[in-house]
FIROLO-211621 format. One record per atom (N, C-alpha, C): residue in one letter; atom name; x, y, z. Coordinates in steps of 0.2 Angstrom, whole numbers, plus 2048, in hexadecimal, padded with zeros to 3 digits. Example, Ala and Ser with C-alpha at 12.3 -4.5 7.8 and 13.67 -1.06 7.14 Angstrom:
BEGIN
residuo/atomo/east/north/up
a/N/842/7E4/827
a/CA/83E/7EA/827
a/C/842/7F0/827
s/N/840/7F5/823
s/CA/844/7FB/824
s/C/840/800/827
END
This chain:
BEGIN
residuo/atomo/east/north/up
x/N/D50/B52/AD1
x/CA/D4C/B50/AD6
x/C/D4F/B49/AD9
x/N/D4D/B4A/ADE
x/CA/D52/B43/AE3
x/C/D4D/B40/AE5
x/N/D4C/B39/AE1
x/CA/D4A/B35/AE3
x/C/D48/B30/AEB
x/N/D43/B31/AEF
x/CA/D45/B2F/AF6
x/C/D42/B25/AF4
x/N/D45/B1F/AF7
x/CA/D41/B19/AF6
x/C/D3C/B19/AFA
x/N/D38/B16/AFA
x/CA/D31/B16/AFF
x/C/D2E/B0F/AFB
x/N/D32/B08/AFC
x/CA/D31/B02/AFC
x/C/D29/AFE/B01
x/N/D26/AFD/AFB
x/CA/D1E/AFB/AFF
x/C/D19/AF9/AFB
x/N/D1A/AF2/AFB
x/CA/D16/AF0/AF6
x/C/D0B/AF3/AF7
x/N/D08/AF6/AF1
x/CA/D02/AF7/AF1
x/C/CFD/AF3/AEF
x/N/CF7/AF3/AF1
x/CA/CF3/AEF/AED
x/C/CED/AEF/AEB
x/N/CEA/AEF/AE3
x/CA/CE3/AF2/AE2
x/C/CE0/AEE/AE5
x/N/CDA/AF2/AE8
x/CA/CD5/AEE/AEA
x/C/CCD/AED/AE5
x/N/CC9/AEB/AE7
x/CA/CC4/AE6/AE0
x/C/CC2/AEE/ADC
x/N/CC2/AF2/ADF
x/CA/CBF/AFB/ADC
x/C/CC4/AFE/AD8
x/N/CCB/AFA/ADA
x/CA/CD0/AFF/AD4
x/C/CD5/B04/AD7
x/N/CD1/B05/ADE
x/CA/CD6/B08/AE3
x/C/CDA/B07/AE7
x/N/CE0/B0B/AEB
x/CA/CE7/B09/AE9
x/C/CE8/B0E/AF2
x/N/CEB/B0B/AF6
x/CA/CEC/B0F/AFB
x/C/CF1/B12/AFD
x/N/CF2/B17/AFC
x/CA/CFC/B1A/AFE
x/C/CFE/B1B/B05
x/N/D02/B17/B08
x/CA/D02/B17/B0E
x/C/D05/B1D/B0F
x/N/D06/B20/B17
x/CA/D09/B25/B1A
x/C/D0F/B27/B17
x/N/D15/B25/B16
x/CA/D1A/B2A/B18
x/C/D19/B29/B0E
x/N/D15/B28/B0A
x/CA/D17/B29/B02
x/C/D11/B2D/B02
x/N/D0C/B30/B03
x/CA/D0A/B35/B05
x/C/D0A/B3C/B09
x/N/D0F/B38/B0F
x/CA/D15/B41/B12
x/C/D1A/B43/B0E
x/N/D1F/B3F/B09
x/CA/D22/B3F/B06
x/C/D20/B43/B01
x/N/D18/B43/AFD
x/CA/D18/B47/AF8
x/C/D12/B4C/AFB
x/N/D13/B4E/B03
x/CA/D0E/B54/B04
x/C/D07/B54/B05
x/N/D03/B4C/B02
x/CA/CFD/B4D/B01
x/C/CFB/B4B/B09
x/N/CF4/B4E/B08
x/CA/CEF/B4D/B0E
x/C/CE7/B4A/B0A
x/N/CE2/B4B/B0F
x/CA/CDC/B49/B0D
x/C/CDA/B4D/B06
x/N/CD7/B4A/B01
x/CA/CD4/B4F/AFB
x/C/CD8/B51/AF7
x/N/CDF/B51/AF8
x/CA/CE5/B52/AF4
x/C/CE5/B4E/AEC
x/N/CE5/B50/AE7
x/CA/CE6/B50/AE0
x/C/CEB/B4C/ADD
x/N/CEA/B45/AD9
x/CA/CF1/B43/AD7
x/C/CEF/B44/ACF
x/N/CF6/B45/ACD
x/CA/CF3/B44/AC3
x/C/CF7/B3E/AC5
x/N/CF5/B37/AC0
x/CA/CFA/B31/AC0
x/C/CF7/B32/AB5
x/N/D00/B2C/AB9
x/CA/D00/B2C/AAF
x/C/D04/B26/AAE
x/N/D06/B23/AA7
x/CA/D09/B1D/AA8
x/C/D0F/B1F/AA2
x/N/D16/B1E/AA5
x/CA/D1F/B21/AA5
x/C/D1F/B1A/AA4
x/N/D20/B19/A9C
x/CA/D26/B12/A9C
x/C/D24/B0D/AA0
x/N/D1C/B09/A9F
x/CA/D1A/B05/AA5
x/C/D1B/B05/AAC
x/N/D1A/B0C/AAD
x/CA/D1C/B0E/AB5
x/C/D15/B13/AB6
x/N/D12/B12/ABC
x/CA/D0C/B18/ABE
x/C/D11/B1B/AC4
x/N/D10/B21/AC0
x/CA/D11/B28/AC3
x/C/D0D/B2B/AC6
x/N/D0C/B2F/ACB
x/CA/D06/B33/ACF
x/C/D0B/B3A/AD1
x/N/D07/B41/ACF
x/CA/D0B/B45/AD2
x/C/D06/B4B/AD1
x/N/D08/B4D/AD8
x/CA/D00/B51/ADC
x/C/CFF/B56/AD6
x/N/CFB/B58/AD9
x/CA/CF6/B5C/AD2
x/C/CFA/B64/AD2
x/N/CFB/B64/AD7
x/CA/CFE/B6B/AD8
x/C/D04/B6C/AD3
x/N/D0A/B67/AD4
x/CA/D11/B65/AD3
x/C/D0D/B66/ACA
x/N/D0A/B61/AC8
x/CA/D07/B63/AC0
x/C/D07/B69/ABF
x/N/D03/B6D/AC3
x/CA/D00/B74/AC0
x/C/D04/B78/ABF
x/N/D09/B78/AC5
x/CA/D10/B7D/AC7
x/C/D12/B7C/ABE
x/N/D16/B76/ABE
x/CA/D18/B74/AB6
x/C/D16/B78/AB0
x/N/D11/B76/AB0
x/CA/D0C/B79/AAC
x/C/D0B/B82/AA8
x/N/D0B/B83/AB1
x/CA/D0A/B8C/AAE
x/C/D12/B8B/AAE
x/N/D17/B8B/AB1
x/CA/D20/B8B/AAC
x/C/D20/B8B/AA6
x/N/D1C/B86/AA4
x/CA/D1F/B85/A9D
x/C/D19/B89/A98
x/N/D12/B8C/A9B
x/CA/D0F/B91/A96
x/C/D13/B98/A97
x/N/D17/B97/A9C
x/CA/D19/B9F/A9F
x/C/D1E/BA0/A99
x/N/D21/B9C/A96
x/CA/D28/B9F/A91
x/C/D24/BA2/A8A
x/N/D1C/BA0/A88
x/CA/D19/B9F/A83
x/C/D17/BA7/A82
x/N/D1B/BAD/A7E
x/CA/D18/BB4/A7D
x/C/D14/BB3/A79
x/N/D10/BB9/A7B
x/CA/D09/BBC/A76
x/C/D03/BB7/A7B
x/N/CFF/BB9/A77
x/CA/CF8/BB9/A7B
x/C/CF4/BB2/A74
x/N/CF4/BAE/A76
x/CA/CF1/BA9/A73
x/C/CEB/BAA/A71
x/N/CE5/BAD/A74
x/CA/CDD/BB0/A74
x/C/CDE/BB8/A6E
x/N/CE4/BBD/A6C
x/CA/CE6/BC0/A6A
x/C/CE8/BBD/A61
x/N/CEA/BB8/A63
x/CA/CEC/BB1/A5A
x/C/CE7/BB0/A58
x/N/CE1/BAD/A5E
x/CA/CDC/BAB/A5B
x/C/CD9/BB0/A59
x/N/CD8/BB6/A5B
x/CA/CD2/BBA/A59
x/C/CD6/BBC/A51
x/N/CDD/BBF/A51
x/CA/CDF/BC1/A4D
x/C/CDE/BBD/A45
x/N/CDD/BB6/A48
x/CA/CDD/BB2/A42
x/C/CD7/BB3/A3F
x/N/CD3/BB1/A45
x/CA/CCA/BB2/A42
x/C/CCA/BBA/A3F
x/N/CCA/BBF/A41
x/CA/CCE/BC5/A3C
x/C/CCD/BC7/A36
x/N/CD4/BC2/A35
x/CA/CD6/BBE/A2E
x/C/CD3/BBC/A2B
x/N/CCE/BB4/A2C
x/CA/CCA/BB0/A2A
x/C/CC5/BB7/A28
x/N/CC1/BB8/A2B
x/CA/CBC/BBE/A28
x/C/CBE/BC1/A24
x/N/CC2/BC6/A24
x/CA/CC4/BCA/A1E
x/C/CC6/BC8/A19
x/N/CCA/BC0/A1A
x/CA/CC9/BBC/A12
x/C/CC3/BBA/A10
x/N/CBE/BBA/A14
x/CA/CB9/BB7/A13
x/C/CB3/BBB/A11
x/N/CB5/BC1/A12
x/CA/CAD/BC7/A12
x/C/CB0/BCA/A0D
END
């Protein structure tokens, strides 16, 4: 990922909120109502759209085979037939 600079000092106001100016919001696609996760990387706040998370996410369930709702049933299964 290539990093773009977008030098600009922010500033909380008394509520905790934090204004993104224009081109740090064209730069990451957002419009009105748009979704951020923020997180904190080695005393740095990160924000990155919700979307960009989700994409991630299903990637990294998509390599996981089998049916996880299939484990659990098959466990409870288990559990009962040791238990009855």
């Amino acid at each position: 990922m290539v990093k773009k600079a977008y030098p600009t000092t922010l500033v909380v106001d008394a509520q905790g909120r934090v204004l993104l100016p224009s081109p740090l919001r064209r730069a990451l696609g957002l419009g009105p109502g748009s979704r951020l996760v923020a997180l904190v990387e080695e005393g740095r706040l990160v924000l990155e759209p919700w979307e960009r998370v989700e994409e991630e996410l299903w990637r990294e369930l998509a390599d996981i085979e089998g049916s996880l709702a299939d484990e659990l049933i098959q466990g409870r299964r288990l559990e009962a037939e040791r238990d009855g």
